[in-house]
N, C-alpha and C positions, 0 to 999 in steps of 0.2 A: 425587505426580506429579513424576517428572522437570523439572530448571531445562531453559528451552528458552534457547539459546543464539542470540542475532541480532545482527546487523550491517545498521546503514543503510548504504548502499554509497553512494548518490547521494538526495538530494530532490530530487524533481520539481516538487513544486508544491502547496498545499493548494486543497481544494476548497470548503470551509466550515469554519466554527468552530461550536463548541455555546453555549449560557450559561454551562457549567461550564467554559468554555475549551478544551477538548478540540477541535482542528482531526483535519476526514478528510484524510489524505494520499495520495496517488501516489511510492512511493520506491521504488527499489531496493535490494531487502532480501537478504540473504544468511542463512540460518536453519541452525543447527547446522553451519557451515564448508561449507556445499554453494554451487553457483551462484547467482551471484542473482538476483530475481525479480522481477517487477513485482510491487508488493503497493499494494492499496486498504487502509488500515483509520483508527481513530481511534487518535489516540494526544494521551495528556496533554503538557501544557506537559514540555518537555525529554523529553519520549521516556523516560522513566522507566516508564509503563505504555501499556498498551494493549487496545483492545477488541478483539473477533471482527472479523476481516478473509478477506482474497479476493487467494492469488496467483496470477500470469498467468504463461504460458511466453512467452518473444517472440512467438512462431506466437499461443496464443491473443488476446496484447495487439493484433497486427495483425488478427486475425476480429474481434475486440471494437469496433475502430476503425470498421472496412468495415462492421463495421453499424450503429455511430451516425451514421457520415457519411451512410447512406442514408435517417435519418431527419430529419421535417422538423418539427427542434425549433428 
Protein backbone atom coordinates (compact mmCIF):
# COMPACT_ATOMS: atom_id res chain seq x y z
CA UNK A 1 0.00 0.00 0.00
CA UNK A 2 0.95 3.30 -0.97
CA UNK A 3 2.50 5.94 2.15
CA UNK A 4 -0.61 8.27 2.39
CA UNK A 5 0.79 11.57 2.94
CA UNK A 6 -1.12 14.17 5.51
CA UNK A 7 -0.97 17.42 7.07
CA UNK A 8 -2.75 18.80 10.08
CA UNK A 9 -3.43 22.20 8.88
CA UNK A 10 -5.39 23.54 12.02
CA UNK A 11 -6.89 21.45 15.47
CA UNK A 12 -9.97 22.10 16.40
CA UNK A 13 -10.68 20.57 19.36
CA UNK A 14 -10.82 16.94 20.74
CA UNK A 15 -13.85 15.31 21.52
CA UNK A 16 -12.75 12.34 23.85
CA UNK A 17 -9.87 10.31 24.83
CA UNK A 18 -9.78 6.50 24.98
CA UNK A 19 -7.69 4.36 27.98
CA UNK A 20 -5.07 3.74 25.50
CA UNK A 21 -4.86 7.49 25.18
CA UNK A 22 -5.93 7.87 21.94
CA UNK A 23 -8.14 11.36 21.66
CA UNK A 24 -10.96 11.66 18.71
CA UNK A 25 -10.31 14.89 17.06
CA UNK A 26 -11.88 17.66 14.68
CA UNK A 27 -8.73 19.03 12.67
CA UNK A 28 -8.17 20.39 9.53
CA UNK A 29 -6.32 17.92 7.57
CA UNK A 30 -4.95 18.33 4.15
CA UNK A 31 -4.23 14.63 2.63
CA UNK A 32 -1.66 13.97 -0.17
CA UNK A 33 -1.09 17.96 -0.86
CA UNK A 34 -4.84 18.51 -1.75
CA UNK A 35 -7.32 21.21 0.24
CA UNK A 36 -8.06 20.75 3.38
CA UNK A 37 -10.80 19.08 5.18
CA UNK A 38 -12.65 18.76 8.00
CA UNK A 39 -11.64 15.30 9.39
CA UNK A 40 -13.19 13.53 12.60
CA UNK A 41 -10.74 10.51 13.52
CA UNK A 42 -8.61 9.00 16.38
CA UNK A 43 -5.32 9.74 16.50
CA UNK A 44 -2.49 8.54 18.98
CA UNK A 45 -0.56 10.80 21.32
CA UNK A 46 1.48 13.14 18.93
CA UNK A 47 -0.31 12.17 15.74
CA UNK A 48 2.13 9.66 14.79
CA UNK A 49 -0.85 7.30 14.02
CA UNK A 50 -4.16 6.92 13.45
CA UNK A 51 -7.62 5.13 13.13
CA UNK A 52 -10.35 4.96 10.41
CA UNK A 53 -11.93 8.48 10.21
CA UNK A 54 -14.64 10.68 8.32
CA UNK A 55 -13.71 13.79 6.07
CA UNK A 56 -16.22 16.90 5.63
CA UNK A 57 -16.37 19.30 2.51
CA UNK A 58 -17.11 22.85 4.34
CA UNK A 59 -20.76 22.50 2.58
CA UNK A 60 -21.05 18.91 4.29
CA UNK A 61 -19.48 20.22 7.76
CA UNK A 62 -22.30 23.03 7.72
CA UNK A 63 -25.38 20.08 6.75
CA UNK A 64 -23.82 18.13 9.54
CA UNK A 65 -24.12 21.22 11.84
CA UNK A 66 -27.93 22.03 10.82
CA UNK A 67 -28.69 18.88 11.84
CA UNK A 68 -27.24 18.40 15.12
CA UNK A 69 -28.38 21.78 16.01
CA UNK A 70 -31.97 20.57 15.24
CA UNK A 71 -31.53 17.87 17.63
CA UNK A 72 -32.49 17.94 21.25
CA UNK A 73 -29.46 16.54 22.80
Amino acid sequence: MADIKYEICEELGSISENSKGWSRELNLVSWNDRPAKYDLRDWAPGHEKMGKGLTLTAEEAKALRDILNKLDI
